[in-house]
N, C-alpha and C positions, 0 to 999 in steps of 0.2 A: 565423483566430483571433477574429474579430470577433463569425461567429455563432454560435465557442462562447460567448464574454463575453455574450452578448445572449441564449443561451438559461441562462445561468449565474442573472444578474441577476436576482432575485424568483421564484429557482426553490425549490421545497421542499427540494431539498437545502441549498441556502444558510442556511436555517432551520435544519434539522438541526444544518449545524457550528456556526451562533451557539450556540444550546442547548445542545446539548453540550458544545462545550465554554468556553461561559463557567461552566458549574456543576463542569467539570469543575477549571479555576481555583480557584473557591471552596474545592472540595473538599479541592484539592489543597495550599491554601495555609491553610485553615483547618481541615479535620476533625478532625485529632489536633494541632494545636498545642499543646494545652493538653500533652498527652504530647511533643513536642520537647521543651519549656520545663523541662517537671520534671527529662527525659532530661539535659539541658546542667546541672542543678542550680540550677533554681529552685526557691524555695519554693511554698509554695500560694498565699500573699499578693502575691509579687512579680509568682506566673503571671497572677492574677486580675489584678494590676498592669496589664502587658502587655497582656494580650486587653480590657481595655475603651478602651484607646485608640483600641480599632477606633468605639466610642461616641461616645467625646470628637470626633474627628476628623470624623466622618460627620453628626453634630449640625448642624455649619455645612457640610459640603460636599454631601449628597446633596439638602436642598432648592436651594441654590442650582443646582448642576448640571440639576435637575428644573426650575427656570424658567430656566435658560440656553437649555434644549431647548426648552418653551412658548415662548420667545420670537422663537429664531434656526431652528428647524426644521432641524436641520443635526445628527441622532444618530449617524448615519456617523461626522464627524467627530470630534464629544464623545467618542466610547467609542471611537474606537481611540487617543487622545490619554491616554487613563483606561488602556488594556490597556499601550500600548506603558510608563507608569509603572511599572506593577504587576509587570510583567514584568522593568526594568533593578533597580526596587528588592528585588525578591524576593533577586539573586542577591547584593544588598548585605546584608540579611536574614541569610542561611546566613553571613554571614563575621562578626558582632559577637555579642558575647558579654557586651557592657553593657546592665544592665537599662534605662534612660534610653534608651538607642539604641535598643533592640530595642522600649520604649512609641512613641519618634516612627515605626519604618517602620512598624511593626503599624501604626499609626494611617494611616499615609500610604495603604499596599497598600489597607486593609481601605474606607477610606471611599469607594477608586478602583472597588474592589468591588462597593460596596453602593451607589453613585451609579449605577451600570448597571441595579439591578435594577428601577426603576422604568421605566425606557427598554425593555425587556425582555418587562415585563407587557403596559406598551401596543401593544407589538407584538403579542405575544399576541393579547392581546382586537382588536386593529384589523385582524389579518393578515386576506389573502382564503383563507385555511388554518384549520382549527377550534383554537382553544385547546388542548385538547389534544392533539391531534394534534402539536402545538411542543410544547408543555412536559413532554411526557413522556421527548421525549431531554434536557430540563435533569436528569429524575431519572437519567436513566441515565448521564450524565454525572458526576452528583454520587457515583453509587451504583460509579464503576471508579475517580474519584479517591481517591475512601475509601481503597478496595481498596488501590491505587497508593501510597497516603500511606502505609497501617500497612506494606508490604512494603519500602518505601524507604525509613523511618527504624531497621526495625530488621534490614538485608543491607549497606544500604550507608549511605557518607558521607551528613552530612545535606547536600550542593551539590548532589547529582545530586535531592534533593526538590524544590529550588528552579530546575534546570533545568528539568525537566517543567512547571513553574508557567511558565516563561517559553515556550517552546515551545507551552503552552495558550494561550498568550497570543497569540502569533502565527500559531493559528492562529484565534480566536476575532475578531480581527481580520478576516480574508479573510473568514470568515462575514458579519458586518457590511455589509462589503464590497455585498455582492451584496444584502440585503437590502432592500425596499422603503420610502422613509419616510411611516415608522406615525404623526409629531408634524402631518403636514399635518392642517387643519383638516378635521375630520367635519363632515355635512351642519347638524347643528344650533350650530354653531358662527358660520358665517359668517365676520367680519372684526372682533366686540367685542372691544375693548381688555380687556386681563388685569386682573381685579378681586380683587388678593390681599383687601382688605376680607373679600370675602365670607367667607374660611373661619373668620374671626376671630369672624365676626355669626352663624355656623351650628350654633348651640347642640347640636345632634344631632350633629354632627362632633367637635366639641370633647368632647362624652361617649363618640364613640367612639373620639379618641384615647387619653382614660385608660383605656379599658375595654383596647386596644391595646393599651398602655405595659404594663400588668401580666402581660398575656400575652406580651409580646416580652420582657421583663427575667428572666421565669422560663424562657422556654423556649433563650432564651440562654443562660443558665446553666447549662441542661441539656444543649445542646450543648458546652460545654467541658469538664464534670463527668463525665458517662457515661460518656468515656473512662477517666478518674481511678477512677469507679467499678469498671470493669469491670477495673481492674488491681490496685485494693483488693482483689478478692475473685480475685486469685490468675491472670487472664488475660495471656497472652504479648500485646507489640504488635501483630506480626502477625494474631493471632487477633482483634484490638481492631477494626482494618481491615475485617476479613471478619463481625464482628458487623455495622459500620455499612455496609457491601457491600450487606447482605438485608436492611435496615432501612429501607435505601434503595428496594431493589426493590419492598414493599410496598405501596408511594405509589406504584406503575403503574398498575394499575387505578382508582384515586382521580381521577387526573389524564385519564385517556384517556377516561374516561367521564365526565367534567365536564359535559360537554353534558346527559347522562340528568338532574343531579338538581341541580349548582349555579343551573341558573337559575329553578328548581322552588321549591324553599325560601326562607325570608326570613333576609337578612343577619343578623339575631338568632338564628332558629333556627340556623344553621352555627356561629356565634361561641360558643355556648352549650356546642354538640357538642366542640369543638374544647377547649372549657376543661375540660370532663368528663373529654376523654383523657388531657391533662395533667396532671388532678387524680388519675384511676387510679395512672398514672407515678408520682408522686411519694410519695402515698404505699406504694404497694409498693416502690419505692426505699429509700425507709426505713427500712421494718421486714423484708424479705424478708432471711436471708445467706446465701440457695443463690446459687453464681453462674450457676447453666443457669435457676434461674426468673426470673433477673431479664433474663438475655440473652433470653430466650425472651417476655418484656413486652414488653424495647426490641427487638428487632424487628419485631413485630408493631403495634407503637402506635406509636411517636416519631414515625417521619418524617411518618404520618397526617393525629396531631395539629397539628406546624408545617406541613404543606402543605394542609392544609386551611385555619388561620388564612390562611397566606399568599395563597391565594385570594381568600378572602374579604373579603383587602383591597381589592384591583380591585374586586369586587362592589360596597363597603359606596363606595368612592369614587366610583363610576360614579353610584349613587344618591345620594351625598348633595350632591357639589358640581357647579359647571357644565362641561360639558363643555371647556370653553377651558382649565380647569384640570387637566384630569385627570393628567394628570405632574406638576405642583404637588404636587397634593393628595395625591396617592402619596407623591412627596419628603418630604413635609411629614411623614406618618406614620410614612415609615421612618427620617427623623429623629429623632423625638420617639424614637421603640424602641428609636434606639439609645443614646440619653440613658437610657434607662430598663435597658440593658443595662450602661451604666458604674453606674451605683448599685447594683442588684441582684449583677452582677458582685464589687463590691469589698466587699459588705457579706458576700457569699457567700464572701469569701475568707478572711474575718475569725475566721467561723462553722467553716468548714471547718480553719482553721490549731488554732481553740481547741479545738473537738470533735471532729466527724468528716462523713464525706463525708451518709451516712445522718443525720446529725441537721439539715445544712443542706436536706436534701430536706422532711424533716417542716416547717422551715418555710417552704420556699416553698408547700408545700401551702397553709399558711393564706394567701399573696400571690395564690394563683389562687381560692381562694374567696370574695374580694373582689371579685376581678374579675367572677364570675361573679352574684355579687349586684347588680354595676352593670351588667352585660350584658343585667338584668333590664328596665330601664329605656330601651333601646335602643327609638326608634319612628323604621324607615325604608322608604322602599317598595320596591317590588320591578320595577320598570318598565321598568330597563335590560338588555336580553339583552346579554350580553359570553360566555357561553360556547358557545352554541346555535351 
């Protein structure tokens, strides 16, 4: 037993199952929520309600978890402490039917969630395994929960959705398990004490969290709406699934090949790219009302678009803050986005309740064209290889 456990330990399979299926979790518990919500008879305003307490919540808990890990080097523990939550709360989740209740687990599940994804990246980037090489089973992961989620909210009860969620959970755990820790100090770190100051004094950071904030609040949005969209114009659940199934598949090549061109390009030029696709998105969202030209967009762009931002964060952090921080400074950003996902979220629900799904797309358009005008002003170097 010993020297399977010991050839188990920091083997690329263990990787595998983390990836897999933590995304597969995400998937599972978030891809079509926004369609549970409406299904049990929520509004639009009350869904929108719901899905930003994934924001509220993760506000304070993914940076502090992010310097829990900076400080105690101990992610093993952190995240199976976060899965084993996410997984008893899930199946508390499928049994309430109060919108109050259903904002505090949302909130709870989602921030246990998204407190991992930092821990995750670093691994990523720090494994003795290439970047993508790991994160391409996170898409494939995300890419059967889809699947999984549209065929199990509309065959069966919604408990058997939040089963699978718990069951990802345990086994996403055992992955962990084996994996190597990625928080020990890198070569340029040494033994300096943790200088939160610094991200506060780092004027290029702070411009690229709002440049951030506007890309995470609209492409959030756009994750919980697509759905909504793609049933607006006449699409069964399960077909909703199998849209976000290939949507998902798309971002394989993106990610596997990261080595080829992420560390090639500068932090601005990817962030620029990434807002142009979302700016396509939106407005063809808006004004297209064939439902095969708009499915035939969102799969070939969406997942693109956020996995390329989401890349990019790792890059744009490697470069801008000190290495001691690097899970900080992550937290820190997927914090702020998710504060940027409860305003954009509830304002979008406002929009969507008064008009229609298509006219809150036309203005997020103008929310990513702002951004893209501040992305303009982005000056960061390019010196840290994290995908090569």
């Amino acid at each position: 037993m010993k020297p399977l456990l010991s050839r188990y330990r920091g083997s690329y399979f263990c990787y595998v199952l983390t990836f897999f299926c933590y995304f597969l979790v995400m998937s599972l518990f978030g891809s079509v929520l926004s369609v549970y919500l409406t299904g049990i008879g929520k509004s639009a305003s009350e869904m929108s309600l719901i899905v930003s307490a994934a924001g509220i919540f993760s506000f304070a808990m993914v940076p502090a978890v992010g310097y829990l890990n900076d400080l105690t080097r101990r992610p093993r523990l952190i995240s199976g402490g976060l899965l084993a939550g996410v997984g008893a709360l899930g199946l508390v989740f499928a049994l309430c039917r109060s919108t109050w209740a259903l904002f505090l687990l949302d909130g709870c599940i989602m921030s246990f969630i998204n407190s991992l994804m930092p821990i995750t990246e670093r691994m990523a980037g720090a494994s003795k395994y290439r970047y993508g090489a790991l994160r391409v089973w996170g898409t494939l992961g995300y890419a059967v929960g889809a699947q999984c989620a549209g065929l199990a909210i509309e065959h069966f009860p919604p408990l058997v959705l939040f089963v699978l969620v718990c069951i990802a959970c345990a086994l996403t755990i055992v992955g962990f398990w084996g994996t190597e820790d990625a928080s020990g100090p890198c070569p340029q770190e040494g033994k300096r004490p943790l200088r939160l100051g610094t991200l506060v004094q780092n004027r290029q950071f702070l411009l690229y969290i709002a440049v951030a904030f506007l890309f995470a609040g609209c492409s959030g949005v756009n994750m919980n709406y697509a759905p909504v969209l793609l049933g607006g114009l006449g699409m069964a659940t399960g077909a909703v699934g199998s849209v976000l199934f290939f949507s998902t598949l798309v971002e394989i090549p993106i990610i596997l090949f990261s080595n080829r061109f992420m560390d090639r390009f500068s932090g601005k030029a990817l962030m620029l790219t990434a807002f142009g696709l979302l700016l396509v998105q939106f407005l063809f969202y808006g004004t297209a009302r064939s439902l095969w030209a708009v499915v035939a967009v969102m799969v070939l762009v969406k997942a693109i678009a956020s996995t390329l931002f989401q890349m990019t964060i790792l890059k744009m952090v490697r470069n801008l803050v000190d290495a001691s921080l690097t899970t900080t400074g992550l937290s820190v950003v997927n914090s702020l986005n998710s504060l940027s996902t409860i305003l954009v979220q509830n304002a979008g629900g406002l929009v969507a309740d008064r008009w229609d799904v298509p006219t809150l797309y036309l203005c997020l358009s103008g929310l990513v064209a702002l951004g893209m005008a501040l992305a303009l002003f982005l000056r960061v170097g390019n010196s840290q290889k994290v995908f090569s």
